[in-house]
C-alpha positions, -999 to 999 in steps of 0.1 A, spaced: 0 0 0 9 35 -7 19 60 19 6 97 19 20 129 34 21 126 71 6 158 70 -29 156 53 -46 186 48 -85 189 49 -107 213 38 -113 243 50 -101 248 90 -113 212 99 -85 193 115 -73 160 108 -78 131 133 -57 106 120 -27 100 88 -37 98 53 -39 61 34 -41 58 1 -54 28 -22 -29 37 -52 -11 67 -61 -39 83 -71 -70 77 -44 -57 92 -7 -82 96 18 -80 116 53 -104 114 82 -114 150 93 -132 163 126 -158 189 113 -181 199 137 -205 234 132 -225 236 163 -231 274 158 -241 271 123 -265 303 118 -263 313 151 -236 343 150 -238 354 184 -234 316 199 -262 321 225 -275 286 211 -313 301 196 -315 318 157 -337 346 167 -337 384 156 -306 389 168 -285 367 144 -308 376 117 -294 416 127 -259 399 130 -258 385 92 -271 414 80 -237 435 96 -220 405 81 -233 406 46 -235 444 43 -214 464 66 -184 436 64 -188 428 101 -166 399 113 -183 368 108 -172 343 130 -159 304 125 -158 275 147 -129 261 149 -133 227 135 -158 243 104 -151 243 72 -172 276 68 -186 305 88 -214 313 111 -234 333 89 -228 312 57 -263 294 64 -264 281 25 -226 268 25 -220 288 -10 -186 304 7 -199 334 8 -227 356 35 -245 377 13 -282 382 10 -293 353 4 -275 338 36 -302 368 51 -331 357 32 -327 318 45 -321 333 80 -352 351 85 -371 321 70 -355 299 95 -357 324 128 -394 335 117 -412 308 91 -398 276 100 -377 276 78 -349 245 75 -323 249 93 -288 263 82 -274 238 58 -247 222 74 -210 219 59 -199 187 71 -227 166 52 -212 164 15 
């Protein structure tokens, strides 16, 4: 079996748990910790409410800092995982805070 670099990378700012294996020279595979409890919820009280909908709305049009867990591959107030907050990160956020809307789509699910 072929070895890979000790030092796997993986995507985004999750952290790898373990060394890479590879199949062949041309399949490598890592395991990576991602983890995004605070997904949509940019002040991290633990509830989407008004005040995270007023958050990514600083975030997507004042350039407020949006903030990312450490072991998430995107941030807070990216609620559509595009890789960007914008207004439709806002629009999805009000629909979830106020219309039952689904929740903020979630990273580590490819």
């Amino acid at each position: 079996m072929a070895t890979c670099s000790n030092q796997p990378t993986c995507p985004g700012s999750a952290t790898c748990t373990g060394t890479a294996t590879c199949q062949n020279a041309a399949t490598c595979s890592i395991q990576c910790l991602c983890s995004c409890p605070h997904q949509g919820d940019i002040n991290g009280d633990g509830l989407i409410d008004v005040f995270d909908v007023i958050g990514v709305i600083g975030i997507a049009f004042s350039g407020d800092l949006d903030a990312q867990d450490p072991t998430c591959p995107r941030t807070r107030g990216d609620v559509t995982n595009d890789g960007v907050t914008d207004v439709f990160d806002v629009i999805y956020l009000i629909a979830t805070a106020f219309s039952g809307g689904a929740d903020p789509v979630n990273p580590c699910v490819p």
